[in-house]
Backbone as JSON Lines, residues from 0, in Angstrom:
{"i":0,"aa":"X","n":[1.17,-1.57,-6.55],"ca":[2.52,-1.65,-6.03],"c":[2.76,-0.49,-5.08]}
{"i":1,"aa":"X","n":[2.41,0.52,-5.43],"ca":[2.47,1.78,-4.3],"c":[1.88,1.69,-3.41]}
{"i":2,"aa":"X","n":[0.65,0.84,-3.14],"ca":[0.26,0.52,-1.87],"c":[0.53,-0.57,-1.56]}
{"i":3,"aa":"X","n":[1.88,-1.4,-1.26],"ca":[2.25,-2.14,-0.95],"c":[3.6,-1.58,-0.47]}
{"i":4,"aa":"X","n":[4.29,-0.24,-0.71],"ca":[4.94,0.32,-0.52],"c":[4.99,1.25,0.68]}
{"i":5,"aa":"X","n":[3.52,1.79,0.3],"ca":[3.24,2.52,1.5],"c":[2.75,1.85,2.64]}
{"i":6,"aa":"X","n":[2.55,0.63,2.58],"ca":[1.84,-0.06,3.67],"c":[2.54,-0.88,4.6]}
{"i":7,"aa":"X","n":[4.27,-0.51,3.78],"ca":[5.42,-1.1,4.6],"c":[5.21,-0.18,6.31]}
{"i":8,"aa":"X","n":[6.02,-0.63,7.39],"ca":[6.1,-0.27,8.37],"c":[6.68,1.07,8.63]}
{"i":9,"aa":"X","n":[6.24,1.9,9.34],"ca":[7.43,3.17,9.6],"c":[8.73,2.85,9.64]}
{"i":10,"aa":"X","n":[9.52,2.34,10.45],"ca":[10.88,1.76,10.71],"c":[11.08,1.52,9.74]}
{"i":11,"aa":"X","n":[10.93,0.98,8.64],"ca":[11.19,0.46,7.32],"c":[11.09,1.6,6.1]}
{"i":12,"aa":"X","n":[9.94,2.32,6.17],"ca":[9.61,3.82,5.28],"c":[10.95,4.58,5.86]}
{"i":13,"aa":"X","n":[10.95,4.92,7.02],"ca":[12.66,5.77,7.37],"c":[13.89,5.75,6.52]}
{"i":14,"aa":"X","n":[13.68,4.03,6.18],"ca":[15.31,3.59,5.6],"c":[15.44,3.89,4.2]}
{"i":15,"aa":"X","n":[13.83,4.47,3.79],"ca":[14.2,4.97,2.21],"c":[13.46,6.61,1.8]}
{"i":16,"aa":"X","n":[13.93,6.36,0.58],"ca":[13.03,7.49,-0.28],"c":[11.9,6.96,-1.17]}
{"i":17,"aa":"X","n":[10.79,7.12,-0.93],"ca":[10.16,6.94,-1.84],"c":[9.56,7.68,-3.23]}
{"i":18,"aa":"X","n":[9.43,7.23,-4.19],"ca":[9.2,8.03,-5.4],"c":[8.13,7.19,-6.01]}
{"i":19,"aa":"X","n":[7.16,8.27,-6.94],"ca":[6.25,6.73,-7.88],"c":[6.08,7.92,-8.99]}
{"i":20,"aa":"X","n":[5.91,7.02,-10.06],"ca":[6.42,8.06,-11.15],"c":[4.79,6.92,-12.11]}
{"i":21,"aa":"X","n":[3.8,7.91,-12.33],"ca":[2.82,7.77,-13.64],"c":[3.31,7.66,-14.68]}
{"i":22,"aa":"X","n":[2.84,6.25,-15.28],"ca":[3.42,6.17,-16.87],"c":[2.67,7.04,-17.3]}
{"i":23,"aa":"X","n":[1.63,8.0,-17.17],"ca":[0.68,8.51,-18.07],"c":[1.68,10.03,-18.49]}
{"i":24,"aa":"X","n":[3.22,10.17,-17.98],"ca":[3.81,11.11,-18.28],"c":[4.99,11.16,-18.94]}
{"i":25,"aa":"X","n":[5.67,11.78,-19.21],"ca":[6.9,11.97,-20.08],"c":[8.01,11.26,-18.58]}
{"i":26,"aa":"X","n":[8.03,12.0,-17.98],"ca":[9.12,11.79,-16.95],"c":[8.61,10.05,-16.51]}
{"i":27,"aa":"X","n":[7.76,9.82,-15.86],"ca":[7.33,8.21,-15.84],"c":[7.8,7.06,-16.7]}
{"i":28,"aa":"X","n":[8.05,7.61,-18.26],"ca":[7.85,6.71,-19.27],"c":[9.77,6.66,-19.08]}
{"i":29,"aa":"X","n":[10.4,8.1,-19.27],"ca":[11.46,7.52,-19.23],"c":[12.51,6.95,-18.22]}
{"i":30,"aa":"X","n":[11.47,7.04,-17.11],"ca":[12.23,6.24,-15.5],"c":[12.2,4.57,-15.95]}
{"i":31,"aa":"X","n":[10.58,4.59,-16.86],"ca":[10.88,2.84,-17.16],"c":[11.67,2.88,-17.9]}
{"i":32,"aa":"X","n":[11.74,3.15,-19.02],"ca":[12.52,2.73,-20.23],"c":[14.2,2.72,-19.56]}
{"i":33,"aa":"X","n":[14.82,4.12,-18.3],"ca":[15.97,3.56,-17.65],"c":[15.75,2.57,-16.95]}
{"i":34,"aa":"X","n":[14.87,1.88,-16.47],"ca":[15.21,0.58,-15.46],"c":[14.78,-0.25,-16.44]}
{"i":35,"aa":"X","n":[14.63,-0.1,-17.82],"ca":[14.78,-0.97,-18.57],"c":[13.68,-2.66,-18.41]}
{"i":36,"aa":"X","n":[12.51,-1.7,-17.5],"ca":[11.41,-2.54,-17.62],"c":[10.45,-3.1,-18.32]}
{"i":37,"aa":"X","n":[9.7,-4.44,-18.14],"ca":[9.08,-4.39,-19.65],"c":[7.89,-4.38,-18.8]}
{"i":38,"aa":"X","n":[7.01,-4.21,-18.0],"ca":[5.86,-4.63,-17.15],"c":[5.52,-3.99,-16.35]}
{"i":39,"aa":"X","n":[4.47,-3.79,-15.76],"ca":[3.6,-3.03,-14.62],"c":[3.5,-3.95,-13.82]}
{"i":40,"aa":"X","n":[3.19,-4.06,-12.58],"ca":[3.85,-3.03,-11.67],"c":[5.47,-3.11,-11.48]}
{"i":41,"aa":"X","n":[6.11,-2.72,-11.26],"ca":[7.42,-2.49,-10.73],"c":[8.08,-1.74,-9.58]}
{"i":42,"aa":"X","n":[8.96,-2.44,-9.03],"ca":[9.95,-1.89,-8.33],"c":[11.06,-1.47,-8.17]}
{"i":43,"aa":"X","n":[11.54,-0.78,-8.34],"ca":[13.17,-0.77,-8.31],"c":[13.73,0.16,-6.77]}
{"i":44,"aa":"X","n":[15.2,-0.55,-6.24],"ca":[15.71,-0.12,-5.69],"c":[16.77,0.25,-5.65]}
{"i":45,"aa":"X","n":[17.72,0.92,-5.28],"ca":[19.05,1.67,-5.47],"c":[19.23,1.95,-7.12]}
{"i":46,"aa":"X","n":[17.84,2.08,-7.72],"ca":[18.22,1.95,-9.36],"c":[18.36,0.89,-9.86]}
{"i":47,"aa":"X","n":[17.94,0.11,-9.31],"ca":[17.99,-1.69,-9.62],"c":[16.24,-2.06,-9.78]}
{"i":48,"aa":"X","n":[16.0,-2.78,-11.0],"ca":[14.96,-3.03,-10.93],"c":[14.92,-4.4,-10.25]}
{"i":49,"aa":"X","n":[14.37,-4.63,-9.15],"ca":[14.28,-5.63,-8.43],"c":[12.48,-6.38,-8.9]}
{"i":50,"aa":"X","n":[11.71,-5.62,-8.47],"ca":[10.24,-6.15,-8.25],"c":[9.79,-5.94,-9.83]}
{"i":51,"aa":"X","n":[9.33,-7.21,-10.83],"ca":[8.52,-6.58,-12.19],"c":[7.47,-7.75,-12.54]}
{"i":52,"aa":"X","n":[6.32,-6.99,-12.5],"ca":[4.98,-7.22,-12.67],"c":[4.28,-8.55,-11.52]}
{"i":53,"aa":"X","n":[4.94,-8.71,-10.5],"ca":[4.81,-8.93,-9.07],"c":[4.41,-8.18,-8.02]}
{"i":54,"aa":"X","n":[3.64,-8.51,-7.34],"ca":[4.11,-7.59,-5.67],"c":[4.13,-8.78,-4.86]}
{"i":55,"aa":"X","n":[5.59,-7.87,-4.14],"ca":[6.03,-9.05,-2.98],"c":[5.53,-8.61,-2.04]}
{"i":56,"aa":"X","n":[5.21,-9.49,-0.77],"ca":[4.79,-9.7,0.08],"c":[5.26,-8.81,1.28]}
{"i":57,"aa":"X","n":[4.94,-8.37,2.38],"ca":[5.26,-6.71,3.0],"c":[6.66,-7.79,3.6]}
{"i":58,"aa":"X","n":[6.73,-9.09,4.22],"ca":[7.91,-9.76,4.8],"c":[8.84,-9.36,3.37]}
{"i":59,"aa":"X","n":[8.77,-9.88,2.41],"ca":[9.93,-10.24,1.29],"c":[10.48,-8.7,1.14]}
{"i":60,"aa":"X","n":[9.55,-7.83,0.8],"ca":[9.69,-6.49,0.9],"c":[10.62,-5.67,1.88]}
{"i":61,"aa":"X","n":[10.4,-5.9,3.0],"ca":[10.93,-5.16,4.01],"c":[12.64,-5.74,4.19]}
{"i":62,"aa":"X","n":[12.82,-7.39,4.22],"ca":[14.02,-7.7,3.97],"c":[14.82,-7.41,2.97]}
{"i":63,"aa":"X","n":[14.33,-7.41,1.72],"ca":[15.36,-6.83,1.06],"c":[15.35,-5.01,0.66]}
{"i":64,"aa":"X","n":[14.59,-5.05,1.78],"ca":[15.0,-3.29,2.16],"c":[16.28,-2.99,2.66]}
{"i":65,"aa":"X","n":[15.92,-3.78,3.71],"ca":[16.98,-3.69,4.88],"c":[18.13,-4.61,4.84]}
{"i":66,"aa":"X","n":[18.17,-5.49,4.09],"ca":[19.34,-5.74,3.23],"c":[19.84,-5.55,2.56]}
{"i":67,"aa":"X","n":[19.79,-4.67,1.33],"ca":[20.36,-3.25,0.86],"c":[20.72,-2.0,1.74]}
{"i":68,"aa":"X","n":[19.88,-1.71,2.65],"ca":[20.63,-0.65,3.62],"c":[21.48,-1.28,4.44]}
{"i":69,"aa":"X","n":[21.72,-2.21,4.88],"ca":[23.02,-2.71,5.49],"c":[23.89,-3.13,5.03]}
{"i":70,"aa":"X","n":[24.01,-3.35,3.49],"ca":[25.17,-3.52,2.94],"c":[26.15,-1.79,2.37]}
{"i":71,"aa":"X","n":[25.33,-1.18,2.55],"ca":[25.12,0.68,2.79],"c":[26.09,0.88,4.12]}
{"i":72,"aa":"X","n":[25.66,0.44,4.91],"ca":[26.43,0.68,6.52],"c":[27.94,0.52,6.22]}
């Protein structure tokens, strides 16, 4: 999932922050347990778990990037 993240476009990397958090740690384990995930891989955005145990496609990806940042505007 992180390289599907990173492999988004520049123009698109701009519009966020990225973070990736190892379950193999304390802080990792309890970012899932707040997005209240049950599965690997995952995504979440604005604190929303959107993407779980999927990866979407760099198109599906990038739109609802940028459809969350424009509802932001």
């Amino acid at each position: 999932m992180a390289k599907s993240v990173m492999d988004l476009p520049d123009e698109t990397k701009e519009l966020i922050d990225i973070n990736e958090w190892d379950m193999r740690t304390l802080e990792g384990n309890r970012r899932f347990l707040e997005l209240k995930a049950k599965s690997l891989p995952s995504i979440a955005l604005d604190g929303e778990l959107v993407y779980e145990a999927l990866i979407p496609g760099q198109e599906e990806l990038t739109a609802e990037i940028r459809r969350r940042y424009q509802l932001k505007e």
